[in-house]
N, C-alpha and C positions, 0 to 999 in steps of 0.2 A: 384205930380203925381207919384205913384208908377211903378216898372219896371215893366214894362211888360203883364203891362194891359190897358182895351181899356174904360175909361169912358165916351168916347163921342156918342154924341145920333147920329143915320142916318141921320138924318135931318141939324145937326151942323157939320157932316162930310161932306155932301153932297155941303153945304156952303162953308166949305173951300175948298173942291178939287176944284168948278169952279173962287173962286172971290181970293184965295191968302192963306199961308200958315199960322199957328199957329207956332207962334216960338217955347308904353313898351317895349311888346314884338315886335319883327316882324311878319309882317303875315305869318303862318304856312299855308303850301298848305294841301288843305283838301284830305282824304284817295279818292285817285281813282276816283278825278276829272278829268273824261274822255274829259270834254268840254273843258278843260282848256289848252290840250292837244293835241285840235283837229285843228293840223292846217291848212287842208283845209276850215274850215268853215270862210265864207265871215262875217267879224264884223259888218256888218249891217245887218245878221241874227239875234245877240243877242239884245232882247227885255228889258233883263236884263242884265247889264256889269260891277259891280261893286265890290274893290279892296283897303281892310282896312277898311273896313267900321267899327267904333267906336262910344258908346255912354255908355255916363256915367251921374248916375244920384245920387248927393249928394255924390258923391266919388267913387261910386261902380261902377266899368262896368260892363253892360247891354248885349253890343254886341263889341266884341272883336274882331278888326280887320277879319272882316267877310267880304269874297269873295264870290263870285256867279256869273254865267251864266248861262243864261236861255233864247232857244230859241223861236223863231215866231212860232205860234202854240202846243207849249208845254206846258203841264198839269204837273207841277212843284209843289211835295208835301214838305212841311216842319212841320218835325216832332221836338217833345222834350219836356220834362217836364214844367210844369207848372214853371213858374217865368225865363226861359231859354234865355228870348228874342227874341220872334218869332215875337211878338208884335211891340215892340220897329221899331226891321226891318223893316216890314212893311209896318210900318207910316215912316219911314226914305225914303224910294222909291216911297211913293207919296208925299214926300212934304209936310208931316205934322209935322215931326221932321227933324231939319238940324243934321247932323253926325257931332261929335267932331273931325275927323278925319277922310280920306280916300278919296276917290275918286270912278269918275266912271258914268255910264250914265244907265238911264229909258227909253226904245221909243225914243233912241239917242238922250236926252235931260240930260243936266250935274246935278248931284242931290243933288250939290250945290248949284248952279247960278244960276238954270233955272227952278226951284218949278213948279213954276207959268206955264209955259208952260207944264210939265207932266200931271200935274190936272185933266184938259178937257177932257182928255185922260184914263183914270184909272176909271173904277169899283170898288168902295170900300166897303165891307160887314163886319160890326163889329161884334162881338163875341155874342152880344146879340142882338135881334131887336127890332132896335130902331127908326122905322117907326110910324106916328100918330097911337096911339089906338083907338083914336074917331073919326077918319077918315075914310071914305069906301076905299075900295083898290083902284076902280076909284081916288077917292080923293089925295089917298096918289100919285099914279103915277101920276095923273095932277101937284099936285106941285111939284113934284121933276123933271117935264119937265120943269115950270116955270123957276125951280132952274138953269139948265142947258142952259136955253135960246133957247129950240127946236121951231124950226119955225113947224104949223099947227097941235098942242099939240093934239088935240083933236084926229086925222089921226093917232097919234105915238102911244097914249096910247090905241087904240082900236085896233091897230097890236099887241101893247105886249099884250092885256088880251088874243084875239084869239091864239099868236105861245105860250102862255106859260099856256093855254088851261085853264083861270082864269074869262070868259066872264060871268060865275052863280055868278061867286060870286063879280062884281062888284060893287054892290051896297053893300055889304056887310060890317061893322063895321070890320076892320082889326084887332082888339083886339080878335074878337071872332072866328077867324080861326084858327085851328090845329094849332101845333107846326110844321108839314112839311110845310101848305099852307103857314103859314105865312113865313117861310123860301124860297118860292117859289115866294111868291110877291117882298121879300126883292132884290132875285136875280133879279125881273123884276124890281126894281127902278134901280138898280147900272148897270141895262143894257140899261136902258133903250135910254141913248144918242150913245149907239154904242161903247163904248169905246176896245182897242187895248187891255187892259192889265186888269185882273180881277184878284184883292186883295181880297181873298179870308180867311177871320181868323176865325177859325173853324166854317165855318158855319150848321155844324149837327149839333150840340153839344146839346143833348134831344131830336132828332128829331129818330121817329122809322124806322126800317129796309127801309120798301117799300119805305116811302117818301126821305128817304137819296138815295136810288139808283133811282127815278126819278131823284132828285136833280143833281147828278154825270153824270145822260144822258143827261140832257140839259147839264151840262159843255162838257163833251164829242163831244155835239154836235156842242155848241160854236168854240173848238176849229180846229172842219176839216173847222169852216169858216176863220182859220186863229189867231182866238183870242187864246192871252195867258192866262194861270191860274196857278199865284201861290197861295199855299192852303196847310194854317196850319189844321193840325188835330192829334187827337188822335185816332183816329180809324186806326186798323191793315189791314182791309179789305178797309179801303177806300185809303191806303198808296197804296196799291197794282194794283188800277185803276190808278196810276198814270204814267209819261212817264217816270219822274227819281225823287230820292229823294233826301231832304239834312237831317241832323241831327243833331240836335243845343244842346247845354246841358254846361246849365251856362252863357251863351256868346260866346261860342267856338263852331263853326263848325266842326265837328268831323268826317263823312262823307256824301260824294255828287255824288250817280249813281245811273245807275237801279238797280231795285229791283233786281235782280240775283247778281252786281256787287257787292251790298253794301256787300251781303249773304256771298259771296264765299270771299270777300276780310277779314270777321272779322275773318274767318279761324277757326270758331267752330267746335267738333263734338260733335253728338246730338244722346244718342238713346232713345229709345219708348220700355217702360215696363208694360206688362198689367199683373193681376196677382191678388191674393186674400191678402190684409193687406197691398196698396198701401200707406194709413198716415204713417203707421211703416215704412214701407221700405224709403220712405222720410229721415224721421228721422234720419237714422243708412245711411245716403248717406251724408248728407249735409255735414257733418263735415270733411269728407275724403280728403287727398290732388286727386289735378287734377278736382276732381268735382266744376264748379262752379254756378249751376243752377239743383234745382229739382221744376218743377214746374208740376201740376195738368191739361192736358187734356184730359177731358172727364172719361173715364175709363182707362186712362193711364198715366204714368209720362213721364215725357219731362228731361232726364239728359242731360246735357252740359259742355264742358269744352274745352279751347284752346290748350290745350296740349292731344292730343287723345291718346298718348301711358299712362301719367297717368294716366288719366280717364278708358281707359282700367282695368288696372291693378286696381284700385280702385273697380270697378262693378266688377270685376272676380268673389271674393268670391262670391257674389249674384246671379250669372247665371248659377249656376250648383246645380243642385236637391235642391231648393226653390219652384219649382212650377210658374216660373215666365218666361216669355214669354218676350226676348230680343230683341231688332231689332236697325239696324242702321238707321235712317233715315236723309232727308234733314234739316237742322237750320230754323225755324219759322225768321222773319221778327224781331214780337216779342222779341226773345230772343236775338238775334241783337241787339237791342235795349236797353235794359235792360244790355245787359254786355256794349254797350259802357257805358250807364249812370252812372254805376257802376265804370268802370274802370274813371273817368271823377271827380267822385264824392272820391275815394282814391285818384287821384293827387294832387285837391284840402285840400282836408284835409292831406296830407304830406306835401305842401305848409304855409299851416295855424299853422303846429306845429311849423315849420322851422323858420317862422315870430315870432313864439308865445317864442319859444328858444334866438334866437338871443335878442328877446327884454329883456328876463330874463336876459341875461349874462352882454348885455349893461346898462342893470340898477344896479344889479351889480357888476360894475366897480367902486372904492373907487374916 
C-alpha cells in the first residue's frame, strides 16, 4: 500500500467502518495551535484529541508524530501536498490503520483499542467514488443501509433522497450522473446512518464550481446540526469555508488555526504590481535576495517575502518611473502555503545531504 493514498472502494470501506478494522523526534507543537491552548475548553468538546500520532510504511514515515484537536461541530480543513499524509491520518482515526505510535481519542473512543467502536460512528468519503456504477442511486443507498444495519431502510433512504434533494434521479444508474451528483449521493451514503464525525478526503476533486459549493452547503449545514467535518482538500477557496485549518507537508504538521491565524502568523509581506511586461518584470524579481515568491494573479504579480525591509529594498529599483503600479496588500492563503511547503521541502533536503555526508565520511574511514 503506498503512503498516502486511498485504494479502497465505498463499498469495502463502508464494510469495515461497521463489522471491524483492516490491519525519533518528539512531537513538535504545531505554529499557533490555539486549541491546544485553550484551557477553558471542556475535553469532551474535542471530537478529535490525538497526540503523536505516527506511521510508517516500509521505513518511511508517512505521519510524524501528528497532534490535533478538533471540536463538536467544527468544519476542520487539512490541507498539503500530494503524498504529505493526509490520507494515511485519516484512515488512522477511523480505525482502518492502527498508528505505530501515539495516542489519543475519536468521539471519546481510544484510536488504539477501540477501532471497532469509532466505526459506527464515522462518515467515510474516499478520494474517488467508489459507489456501485451499475446500481441506481436508490440501490446504492439501500445497500449501504443494509451495510450499516438501519432498522426501516426503505423510511431512511427515501429521507436522504428528499433532504439531499436526489428523489429524479433515483432510479437512475449511479455511473451515469455528473461528477457533482455523483459526489452528492456519495455524501448521502456516508450520511446516511447519522454518523457524529465526517471523514471527508478531497471530496471535489473534478467536481465544477456550482456543485462543489452546494456540496460545501450541505456540510455547512450538517454541521449547525452539531456534526463534525474534517476535509482534505486542495482547493484555496474551499480551505477558506472552513472553521480552522491544519497544514501537513511530508508527515509534519506545520500549522493549525484560522484562516486569519495561519495568515498573519507565517509573517509574509506581499505586494500587487500591475503594469505593462509583467513575465519580464517576474524574471529580473525572482532572483533578488528578500524576494521569495512571484507568482501571476490575473493582471498582476503577487511578490512575497518574510523579511519586508529586504523585499523592500529589492522592488525599489522597480517602483519608481517603470510604469508599474505598486501596492501593499494582505498574504493569499495560497502563498501561505507554498512558502511553508517550500520552507519544509529545504529542511528536508538539508537533512538528506547531512545523512548523505556523514555516510560518505563513515565509509570512508580505513
Amino acid at each position: 500500500m503506498g503512503a498516502d493514498t486511498d485504494n479502497s472502494t465505498g463499498h469495502s470501506v463502508g464494510h469495515s467502518l461497521h463489522n471491524g478494522p483492516a490491519d525519533a523526534d518528539a512531537p513538535k507543537a504545531p505554529v499557533n495551535d490555539t486549541s491546544a491552548n485553550d484551557a477553558s475548553a471542556n475535553e469532551a468538546d474535542y471530537v478529535i484529541d490525538v497526540s503523536g500520532l505516527t506511521k510508517s510504511f516500509d521505513g518511511k514515515v508517512v505521519v510524524n508524530n501528528l497532534s490535533m484537536r478538533v471540536k463538536r461541530g467544527e468544519i476542520y480543513g487539512f490541507l498539503g501536498p500530494n503524498g504529505s499524509g493526509k490520507t494515511t491520518f485519516i484512515r488512522m482515526l477511523c480505525g482502518l490503520l492502527k498508528p505505530d505510535s501515539g495516542s489519543g481519542t475519536c468521539l471519546g473512543f481510544d484510536v488504539l483499542t477501540q477501532a471497532d467502536e469509532i466505526k459506527p460512528h464515522v462518515g467515510y468519503m474516499a478520494q474517488r467514488f467508489s459507489l456501485y456504477e451499475d446500481l441506481t442511486v436508490r440501490e446504492n443507498l439501500d445497500f449501504m443501509a443494509r451495510m450499516y444495519g438501519l432498522a426501516d431502510r426503505l423510511r431512511v433512504v427515501d429521507e436522504c433522497l428528499t433532504r439531499m434533494g436526489m428523489t429524479r434521479f433515483a432510479n437512475q444508474l449511479a455511473g451515469s450522473l455528473s461528477g457533482g451528483w455523483k459526489q452528492r449521493l456519495a455524501l448521502s451514503a456516508c450520511t446516511l446512518h447519522g454518523p457524529k464525525l465526517l471523514l471527508l478526503d478531497e471530496p471535489t476533486a473534478g467536481v465544477d464550481p456550482g456543485a462543489r459549493r452546494d456540496f460545501w452547503d450541505e456540510v455547512h449545514k450538517l454541521a449547525s446540526q452539531g456534526v463534525t467535518a474534517l476535509i482534505s482538500t486542495h482547493y484555496m477557496d474551499e480551505a477558506e469555508r472552513c472553521h480552522r485549518l491544519a497544514y501537513i507537508a511530508y508527515g509534519d504538521l506545520l500549522a493549525q488555526d484560522t484562516l486569519e491565524g495561519i495568515v498573519d502568523h507565517a509573517g509574509l509581506c506581499t505586494w500587487s504590481v500591475s503594469g505593462a511586461n509583467l513575465p519580464e518584470l517576474a524574471d529580473a524579481l525572482r532572483p533578488l535576495p528578500g524576494v521569495e515568491q512571484v507568482v501571476a494573479f490575473g493582471n498582476t504579480l503577487h511578490v512575497s517575502g518574510q523579511d519586508a525591509e529586504a523585499l523592500e529594498r529589492a522592488i525599489a529599483p522597480f517602483q519608481a518611473g517603470t510604469g508599474h503600479d505598486w501596492k501593499l496588500i494582505r498574504t493569499s492563503l495560497e502563498e501561505v502555503f507554498i512558502h511553508l511547503m517550500r520552507g519544509q521541502q529545504a529542511k528536508q533536503n538539508g537533512q538528506a545531504a547531512q545523512k548523505a555526508q556523514a555516510g560518505g565520511q563513515a565509509g570512508g574511514q580505513p
